[in-house]
C-alpha positions in Angstrom: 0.0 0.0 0.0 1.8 3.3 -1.1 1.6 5.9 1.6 -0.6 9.2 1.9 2.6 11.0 0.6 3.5 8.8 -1.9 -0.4 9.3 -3.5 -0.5 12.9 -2.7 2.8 13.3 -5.4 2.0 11.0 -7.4 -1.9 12.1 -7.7 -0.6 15.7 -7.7 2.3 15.4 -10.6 -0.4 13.5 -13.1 -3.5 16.0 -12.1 -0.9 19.1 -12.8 0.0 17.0 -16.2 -3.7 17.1 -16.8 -4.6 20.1 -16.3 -1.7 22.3 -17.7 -1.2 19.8 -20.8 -5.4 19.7 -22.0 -6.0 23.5 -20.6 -2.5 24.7 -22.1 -4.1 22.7 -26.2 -7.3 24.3 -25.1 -5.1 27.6 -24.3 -3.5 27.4 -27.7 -6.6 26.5 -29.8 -8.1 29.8 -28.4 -5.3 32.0 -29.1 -5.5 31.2 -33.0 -9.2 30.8 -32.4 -9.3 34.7 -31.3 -7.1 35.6 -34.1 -9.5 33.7 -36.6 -13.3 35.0 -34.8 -14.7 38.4 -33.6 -14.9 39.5 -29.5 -19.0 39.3 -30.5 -18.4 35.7 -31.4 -17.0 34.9 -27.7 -19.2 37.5 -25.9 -22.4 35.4 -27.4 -20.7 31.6 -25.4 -20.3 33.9 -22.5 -24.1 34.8 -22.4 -24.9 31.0 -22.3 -22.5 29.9 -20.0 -24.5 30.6 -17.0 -27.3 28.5 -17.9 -24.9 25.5 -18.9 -23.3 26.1 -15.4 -26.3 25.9 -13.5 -27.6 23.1 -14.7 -24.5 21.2 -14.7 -24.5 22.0 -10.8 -27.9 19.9 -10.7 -27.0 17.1 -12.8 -24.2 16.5 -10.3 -25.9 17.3 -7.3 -23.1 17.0 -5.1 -23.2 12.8 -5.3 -19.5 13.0 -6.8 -18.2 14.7 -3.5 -20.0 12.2 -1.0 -19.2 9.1 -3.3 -15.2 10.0 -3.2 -15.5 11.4 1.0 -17.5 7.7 1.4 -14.9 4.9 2.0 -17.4 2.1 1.9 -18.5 2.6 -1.6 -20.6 -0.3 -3.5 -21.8 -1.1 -6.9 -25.6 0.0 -5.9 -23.7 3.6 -5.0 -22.3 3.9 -8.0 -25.3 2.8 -10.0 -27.6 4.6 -8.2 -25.5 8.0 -8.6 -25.0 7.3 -12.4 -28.9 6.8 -12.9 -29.7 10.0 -11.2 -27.4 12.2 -12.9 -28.6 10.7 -16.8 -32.2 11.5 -15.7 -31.3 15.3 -14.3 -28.9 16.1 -17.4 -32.7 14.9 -19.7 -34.6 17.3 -17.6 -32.2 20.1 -17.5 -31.8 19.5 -21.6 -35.2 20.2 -22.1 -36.0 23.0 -19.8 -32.6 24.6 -21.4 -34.4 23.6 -25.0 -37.7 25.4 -24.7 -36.3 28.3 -22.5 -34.1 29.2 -25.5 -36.3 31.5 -26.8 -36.5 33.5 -23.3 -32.7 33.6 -22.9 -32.5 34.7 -26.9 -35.3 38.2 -26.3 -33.8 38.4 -22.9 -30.2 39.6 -24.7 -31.8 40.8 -27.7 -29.5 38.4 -30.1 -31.5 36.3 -32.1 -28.5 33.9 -32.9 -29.1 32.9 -29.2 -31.8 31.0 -29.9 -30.4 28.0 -31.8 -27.1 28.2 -30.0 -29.0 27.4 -26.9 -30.5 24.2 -28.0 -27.4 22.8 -29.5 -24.8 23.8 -26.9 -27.4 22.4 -24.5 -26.5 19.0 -25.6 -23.4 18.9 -23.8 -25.5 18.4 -20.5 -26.9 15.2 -21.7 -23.1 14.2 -22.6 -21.4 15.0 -19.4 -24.1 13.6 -17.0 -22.6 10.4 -18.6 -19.1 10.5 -17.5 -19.3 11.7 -14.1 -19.5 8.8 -12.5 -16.6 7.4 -14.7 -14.6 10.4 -13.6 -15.6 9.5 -9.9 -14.6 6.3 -9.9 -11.1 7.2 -11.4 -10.8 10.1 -8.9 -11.7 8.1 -5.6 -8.3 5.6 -7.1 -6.8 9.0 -7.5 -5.7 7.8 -10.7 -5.3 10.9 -12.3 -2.8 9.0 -15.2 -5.6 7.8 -16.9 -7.5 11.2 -17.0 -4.8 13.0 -18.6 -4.5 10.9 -21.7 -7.7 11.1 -22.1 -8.2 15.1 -21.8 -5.0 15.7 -23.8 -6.5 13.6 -26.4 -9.8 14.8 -26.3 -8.2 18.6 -26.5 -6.4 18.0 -29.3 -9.1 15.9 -31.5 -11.7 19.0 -30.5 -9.1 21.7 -30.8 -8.9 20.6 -34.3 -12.2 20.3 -35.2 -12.9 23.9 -33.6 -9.7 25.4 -35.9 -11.3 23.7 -39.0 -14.4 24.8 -38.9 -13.4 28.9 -38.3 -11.1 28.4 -41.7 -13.7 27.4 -42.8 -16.0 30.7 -42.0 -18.4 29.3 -39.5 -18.0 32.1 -36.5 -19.5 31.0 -33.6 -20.5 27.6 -34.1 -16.8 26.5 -34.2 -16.7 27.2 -30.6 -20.0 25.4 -30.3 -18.7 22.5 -31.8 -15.3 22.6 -30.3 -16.9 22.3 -27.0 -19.1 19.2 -28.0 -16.5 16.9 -29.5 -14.7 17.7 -26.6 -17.0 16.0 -24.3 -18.1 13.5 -26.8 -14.4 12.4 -27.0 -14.0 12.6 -23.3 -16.8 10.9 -22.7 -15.9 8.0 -25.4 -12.1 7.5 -23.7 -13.8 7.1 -20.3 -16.1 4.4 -21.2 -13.4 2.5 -23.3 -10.6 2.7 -20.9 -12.6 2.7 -17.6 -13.4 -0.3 -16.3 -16.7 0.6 -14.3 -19.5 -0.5 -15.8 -23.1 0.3 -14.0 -25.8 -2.3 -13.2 -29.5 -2.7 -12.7 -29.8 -0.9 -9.6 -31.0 1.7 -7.9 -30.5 2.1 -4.0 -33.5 4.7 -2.5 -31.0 4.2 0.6 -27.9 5.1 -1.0 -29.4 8.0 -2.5 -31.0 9.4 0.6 -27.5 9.0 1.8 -25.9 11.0 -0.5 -28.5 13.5 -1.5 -28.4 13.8 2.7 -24.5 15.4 2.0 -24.5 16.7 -1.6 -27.4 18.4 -1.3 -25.8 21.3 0.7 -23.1 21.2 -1.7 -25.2 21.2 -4.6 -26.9 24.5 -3.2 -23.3 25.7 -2.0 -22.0 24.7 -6.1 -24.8 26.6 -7.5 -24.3 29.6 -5.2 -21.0 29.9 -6.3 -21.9 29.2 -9.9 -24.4 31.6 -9.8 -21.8 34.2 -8.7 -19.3 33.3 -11.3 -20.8 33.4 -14.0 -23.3 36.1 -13.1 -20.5 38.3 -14.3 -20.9 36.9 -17.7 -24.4 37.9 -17.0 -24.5 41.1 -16.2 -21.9 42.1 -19.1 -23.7 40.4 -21.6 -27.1 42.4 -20.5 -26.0 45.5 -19.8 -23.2 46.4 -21.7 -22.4 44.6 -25.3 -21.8 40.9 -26.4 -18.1 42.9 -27.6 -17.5 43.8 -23.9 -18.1 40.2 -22.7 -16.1 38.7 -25.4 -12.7 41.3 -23.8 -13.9 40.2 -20.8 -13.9 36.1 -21.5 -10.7 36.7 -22.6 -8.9 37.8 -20.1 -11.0 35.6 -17.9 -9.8 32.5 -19.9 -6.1 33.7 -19.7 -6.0 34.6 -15.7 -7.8 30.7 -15.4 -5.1 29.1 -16.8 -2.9 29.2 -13.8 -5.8 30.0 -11.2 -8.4 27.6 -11.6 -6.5 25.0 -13.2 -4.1 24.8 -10.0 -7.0 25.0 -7.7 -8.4 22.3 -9.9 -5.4 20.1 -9.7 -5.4 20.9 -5.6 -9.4 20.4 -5.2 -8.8 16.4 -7.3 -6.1 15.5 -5.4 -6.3 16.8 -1.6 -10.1 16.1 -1.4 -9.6 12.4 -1.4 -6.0 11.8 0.0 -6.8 14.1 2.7 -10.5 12.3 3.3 -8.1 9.3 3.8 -6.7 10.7 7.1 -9.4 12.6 8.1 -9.3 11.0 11.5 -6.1 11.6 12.1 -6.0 15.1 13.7 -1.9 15.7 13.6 -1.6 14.3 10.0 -4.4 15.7 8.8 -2.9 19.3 9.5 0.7 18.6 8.6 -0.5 17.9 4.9 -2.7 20.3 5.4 -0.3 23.2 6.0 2.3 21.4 2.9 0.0 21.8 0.5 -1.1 25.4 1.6 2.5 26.3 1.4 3.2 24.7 -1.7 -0.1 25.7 -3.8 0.4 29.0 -2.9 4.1 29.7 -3.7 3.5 28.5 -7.2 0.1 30.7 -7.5 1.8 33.9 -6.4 4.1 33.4 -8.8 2.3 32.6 -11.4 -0.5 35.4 -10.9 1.2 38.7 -10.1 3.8 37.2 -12.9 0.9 37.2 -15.2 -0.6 40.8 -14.8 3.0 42.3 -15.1 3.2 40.7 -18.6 -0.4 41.3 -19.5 0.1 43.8 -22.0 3.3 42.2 -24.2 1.2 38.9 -23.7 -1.7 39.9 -25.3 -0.4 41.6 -28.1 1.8 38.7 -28.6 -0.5 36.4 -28.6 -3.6 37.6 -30.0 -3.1 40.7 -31.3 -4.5 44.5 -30.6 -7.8 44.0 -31.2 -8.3 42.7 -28.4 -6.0 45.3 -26.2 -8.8 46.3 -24.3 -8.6 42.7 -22.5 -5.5 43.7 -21.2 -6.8 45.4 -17.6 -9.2 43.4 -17.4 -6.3 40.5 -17.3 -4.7 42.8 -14.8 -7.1 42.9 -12.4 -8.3 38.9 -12.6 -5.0 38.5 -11.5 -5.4 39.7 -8.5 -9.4 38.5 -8.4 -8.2 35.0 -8.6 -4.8 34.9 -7.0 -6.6 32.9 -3.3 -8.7 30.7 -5.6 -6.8 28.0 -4.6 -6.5 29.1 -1.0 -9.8 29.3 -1.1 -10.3 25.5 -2.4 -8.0 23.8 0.3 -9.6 26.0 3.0 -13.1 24.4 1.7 -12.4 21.3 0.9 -11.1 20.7 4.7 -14.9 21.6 5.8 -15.7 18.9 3.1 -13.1 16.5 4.8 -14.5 16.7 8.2 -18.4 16.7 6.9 -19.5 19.6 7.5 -21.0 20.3 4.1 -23.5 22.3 6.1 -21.1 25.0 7.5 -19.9 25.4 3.5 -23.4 25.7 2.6 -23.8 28.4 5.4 -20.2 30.6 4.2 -21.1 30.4 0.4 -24.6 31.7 1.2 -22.8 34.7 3.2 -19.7 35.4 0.8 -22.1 35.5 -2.2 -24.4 38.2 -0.3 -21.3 40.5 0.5 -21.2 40.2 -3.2 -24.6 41.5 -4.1 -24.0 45.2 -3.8 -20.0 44.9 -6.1 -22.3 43.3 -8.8 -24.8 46.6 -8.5 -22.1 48.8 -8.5 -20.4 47.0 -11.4 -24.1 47.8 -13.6 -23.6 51.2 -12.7 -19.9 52.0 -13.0 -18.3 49.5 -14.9 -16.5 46.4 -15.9 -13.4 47.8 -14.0 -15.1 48.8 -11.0 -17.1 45.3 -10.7 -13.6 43.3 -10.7 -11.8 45.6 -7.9 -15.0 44.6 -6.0 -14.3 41.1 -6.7 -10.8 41.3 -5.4 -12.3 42.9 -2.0 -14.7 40.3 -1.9 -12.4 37.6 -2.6 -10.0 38.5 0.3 -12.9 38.6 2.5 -14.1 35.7 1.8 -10.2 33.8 2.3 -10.7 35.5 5.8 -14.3 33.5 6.5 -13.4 30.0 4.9 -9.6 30.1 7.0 -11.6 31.0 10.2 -13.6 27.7 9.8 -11.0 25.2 8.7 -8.2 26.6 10.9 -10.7 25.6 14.1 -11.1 22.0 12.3 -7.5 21.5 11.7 -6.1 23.5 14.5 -4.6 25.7 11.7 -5.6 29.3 12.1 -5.7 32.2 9.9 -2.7 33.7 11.8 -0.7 31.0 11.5 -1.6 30.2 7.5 -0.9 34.3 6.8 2.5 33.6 8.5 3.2 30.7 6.3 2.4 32.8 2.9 3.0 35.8 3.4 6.7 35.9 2.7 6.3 34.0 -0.5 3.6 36.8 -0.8 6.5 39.5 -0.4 8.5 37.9 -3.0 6.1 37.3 -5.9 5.7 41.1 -5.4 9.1 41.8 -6.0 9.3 40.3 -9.1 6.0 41.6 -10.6 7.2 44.9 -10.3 10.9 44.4 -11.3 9.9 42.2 -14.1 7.6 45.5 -15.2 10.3 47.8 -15.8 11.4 46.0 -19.6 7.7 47.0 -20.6 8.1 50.7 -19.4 11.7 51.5 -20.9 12.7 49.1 -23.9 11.0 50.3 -27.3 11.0 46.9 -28.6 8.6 44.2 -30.3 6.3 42.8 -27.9 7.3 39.2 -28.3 10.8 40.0 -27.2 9.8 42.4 -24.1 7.5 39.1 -23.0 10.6 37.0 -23.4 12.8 39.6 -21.6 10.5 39.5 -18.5 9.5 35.9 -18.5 13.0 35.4 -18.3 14.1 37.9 -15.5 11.2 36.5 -13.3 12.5 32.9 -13.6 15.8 34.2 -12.8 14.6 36.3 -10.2 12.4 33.4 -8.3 14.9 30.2 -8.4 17.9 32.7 -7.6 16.1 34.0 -4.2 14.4 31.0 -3.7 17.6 29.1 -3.2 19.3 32.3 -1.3 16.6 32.2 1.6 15.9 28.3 1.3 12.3 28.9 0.9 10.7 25.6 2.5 7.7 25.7 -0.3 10.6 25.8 -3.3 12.7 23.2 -1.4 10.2 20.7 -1.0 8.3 21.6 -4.9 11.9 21.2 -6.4 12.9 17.6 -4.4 9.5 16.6 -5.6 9.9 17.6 -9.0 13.6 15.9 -8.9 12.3 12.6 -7.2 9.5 12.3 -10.0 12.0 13.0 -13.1 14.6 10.8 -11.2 11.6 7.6 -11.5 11.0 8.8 -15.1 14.6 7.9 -16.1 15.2 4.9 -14.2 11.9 3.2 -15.7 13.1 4.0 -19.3 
């Protein structure tokens, strides 16, 4: 039996694979996807994505959660969980289906209409696989998942390229997102080896409706709040706006909430392993805090210091108004992951409840930044998400520090210095962009460069415990690499 360290790396190093490898083809298929479509082509995805969101939060119904937190799993749980999630994605199909023509005069774009009813089909696709996933995520075999999402990106990234050669706008992001899931979906079934049987436990699903439920209502609050800004964009200002603002929003998610991603996967079920196991449980606790967020300072402040030569790089100036937008989700998303581990400790210990109870209060703090946001501005809404995202660490620490004997002092002590030092080099790494007249694609090399140089070069000065123990990792996984070959 490998130990809970031993998992953790191992389940960690393939989930990091999986995200960064699939979301960096997805990454790359929407950077010549922007060049090839118009912002209005994006903005009009952005005004659906709510609805697909909420619904998906139904489908799963939190049963996902309480089948991986559940160490006595059976077939019947499984089965039963699988059934319920193919009936909800029907339901939620059709309701999508004949509410298309509400959502369509409710934006005033006509085009809505039939992009409704066809993107709605991914519902019925995904309610398929989630059980699959599950399964393969309780194992916390994360290896499989990654050749199946970096094959699944690359078939769909191809057939989304395709198609807008070929002139068809907006449907090739449709249809990039569909053959997405339909390959996903495909590789899970082939490769997987659950297979669901005749059975349906009113037990079982009184069991875990009894915990997902509060995490269904907690998913969709936070759903809700998402995407709502998507929403409110889309309404009230133009589907040109939106499609700046998806933009940046898809760039500052590639190290955000693919890392929180990666940490949610893995920590959720190594850490439900040891949940009884006070002192453990808060050793691996405060390594994975330390760790996560040394690599998302980083990443994040490093990001909105190269907005600018990144975007102009990569996609060119039409879409330059994306770049403070970018600037500021950087700083909107930077304690997303914080955010995760500090949740999914309240998960850990069962108290889906108490999550259900800090969501409900976060996303009413929020309330009054969204108002403002219709009345000032696109700006003006994301500094209100950074303020309410600070917050909002402050509440969720309170509540797992007590669990875990880990408080908010103690965690702010533990990042703050790491903190301190991604500040540093955002700001020195700014200078190039301010005082060399050169191409764009060399000042992004210039300060990509620096930063590197500047991280690993203090990093190894001070002996930062987070870099120590990410680099032996990242040396004792290599190391196994070569001596299998």
């Amino acid at each position: 039996m490998s130990s809970i360290k031993e998992k953790t790396v191992k389940g960690l190093f393939w989930s990091f694979i999986d995200n960064f490898s699939s979301q960096g083809i997805t990454f790359i298929v929407g950077i010549i996807l922007a060049r090839l479509l118009e912002p209005k082509d994006f903005g009009l995805i952005g005004m659906i994505t709510i609805f697909i969101a909420i619904s998906q939060s139904f489908i799963d119904s939190g049963f996902s959660q309480a089948l991986i937190r559940k160490n006595d799993c059976k077939q019947e749980d499984y089965s039963t969980a699988f059934y319920y999630n193919i009936i909800v994605g029907f339901i939620f199909y059709f309701i999508l289906f004949f509410s298309a023509g509400a959502i369509s005069s409710f934006f005033n774009e006509p085009q809505l209409l039939l992009l409704v009813r066809v993107i709605g089909i991914n519902l019925l696709i995904n309610s398929a696989g989630l059980i699959q996933r599950t399964t393969l995520t309780k194992k916390i075999n994360f290896k499989l998942q990654t050749k199946i999402s970096i094959i699944s990106s690359v078939l769909s990234g191809s057939v989304g390229i395709t198609m807008a050669f070929m002139g068809w706008g907006v449907w090739s992001l449709v249809w990039k997102t569909i053959s997405q899931n339909i390959f996903t979906i495909l590789l899970l079934w082939f490769w997987n080896n659950w297979i669901p049987t005749f059975s349906f436990s009113i037990k079982s699903f009184k069991e875990m409706f009894g915990f997902g439920s509060k995490l269904l209502l907690s998913g969709l609050i936070d759903t809700i709040y998402k995407n709502g800004y998507y929403f409110v964009i889309g309404k009230f200002f133009s589907a040109n706006e939106l499609g700046y603002y998806t933009r940046a929003d898809q760039f500052s998610q590639l190290p955000s909430s693919n890392l929180t991603g990666v940490i949610q996967r893995v920590s959720y079920p190594v850490l439900s392993t040891i949940q009884n196991d006070p002192k453990r449980l808060k050793k691996a606790y405060q390594k994975l805090i330390k760790s996560t967020m040394f690599i998302t300072f980083i990443l994040m402040i490093g990001l909105a210091a190269i907005a600018k030569p990144l975007i102009l790089t990569l996609i060119g100036e039409k879409w330059l108004p994306s770049v403070v937008y970018l600037q500021l989700l950087c700083f909107s998303g930077i304690l997303y992951p914080l955010h995760a581990l500090n949740l999914n400790i309240l998960n850990v210990k069962g108290r889906s409840d108490l999550f259900l109870k800090l969501e409900i209060i976060k996303k009413i703090l929020a309330v009054p930044i969204i108002i403002i946001g219709i009345f000032l501005g696109v700006r003006e809404m994301i500094i209100g998400m950074i303020l309410i995202s600070f917050i909002a660490y402050f509440l969720n620490s309170f509540w797992s520090g007590k669990l875990v004997n880990y408080p908010v002092k103690e965690q702010i002590k533990d990042i703050l210095p790491m903190f301190f030092l991604a500040i540093f080099m955002g700001v020195i790494i700014s200078i190039p962009a301010y005082f060399l007249s050169l191409k764009s694609v060399y000042i992004l090399l210039i300060q990509i460069s620096l930063g590197a140089l500047i991280i690993i070069s203090i990093s190894k000065l001070l002996k930062i415990e987070a870099y120590m123990e990410i680099r032996k990792i990242m040396i004792n996984a290599f190391s196994k690499k070569s001596n299998s070959v």
